[in-house]
N, C-alpha and C positions, 0 to 999 in steps of 0.2 A: 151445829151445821157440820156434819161431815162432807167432805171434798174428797176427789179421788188424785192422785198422786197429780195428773193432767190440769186436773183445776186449780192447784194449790200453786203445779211449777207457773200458771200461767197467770195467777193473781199475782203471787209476785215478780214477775216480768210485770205487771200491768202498774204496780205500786214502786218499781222502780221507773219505770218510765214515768208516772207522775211525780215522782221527788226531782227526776233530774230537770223535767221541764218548768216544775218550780222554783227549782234552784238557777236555770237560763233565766226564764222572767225576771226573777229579782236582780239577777247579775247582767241583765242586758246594758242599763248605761254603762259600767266597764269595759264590758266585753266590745260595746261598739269600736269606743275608742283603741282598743288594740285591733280590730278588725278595719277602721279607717286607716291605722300606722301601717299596716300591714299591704293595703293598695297603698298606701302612695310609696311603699318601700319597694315592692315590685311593680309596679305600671310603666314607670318612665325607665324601669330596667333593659329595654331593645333601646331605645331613645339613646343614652348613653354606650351602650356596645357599640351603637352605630358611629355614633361622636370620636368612640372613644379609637375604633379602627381607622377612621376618616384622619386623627390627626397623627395617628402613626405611622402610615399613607405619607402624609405633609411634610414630613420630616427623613427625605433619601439620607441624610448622611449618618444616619442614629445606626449603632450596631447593638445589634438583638442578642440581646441576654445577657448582656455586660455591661461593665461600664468602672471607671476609677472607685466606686463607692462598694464593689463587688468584689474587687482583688486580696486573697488572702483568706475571705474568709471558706472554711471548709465544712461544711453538714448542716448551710442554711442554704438548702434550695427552695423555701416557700418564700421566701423575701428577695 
């Protein structure tokens, strides 16, 4: 059977999209459960921002960005 260059790129596009969705099928009960970890790591994500501004809100006498646990140290601004 000869193919022309068109046929051949598009078979195999055709035989890689059948391996990969083989390879989905078979890995779907894994794959759910990182796909279930995954909502419920971001879902309730707004739920907590909100929470989390409301009780910083609550608290006038807190001073932002400092605090005794922060003094001294020098080139740890992520923490």
């Amino acid at each position: 059977m000869n193919l022309t260059p068109a046929q051949r790129q598009t078979v195999s596009w055709l035989l890689i999209a059948a391996v990969l969705f083989a390879l989905l099928w078979l890995l779907a009960p894994v794959l759910a459960l990182f796909l279930v970890a995954a909502v419920l790591a971001y879902a309730p994500h707004p739920a907590v921002e909100a929470l989390a501004r409301r009780l910083v809100r609550a608290r006038p006498g807190r001073v932002a960005g400092g605090g005794a646990g922060r003094r001294g140290r020098v080139g740890h601004g992520c923490c």
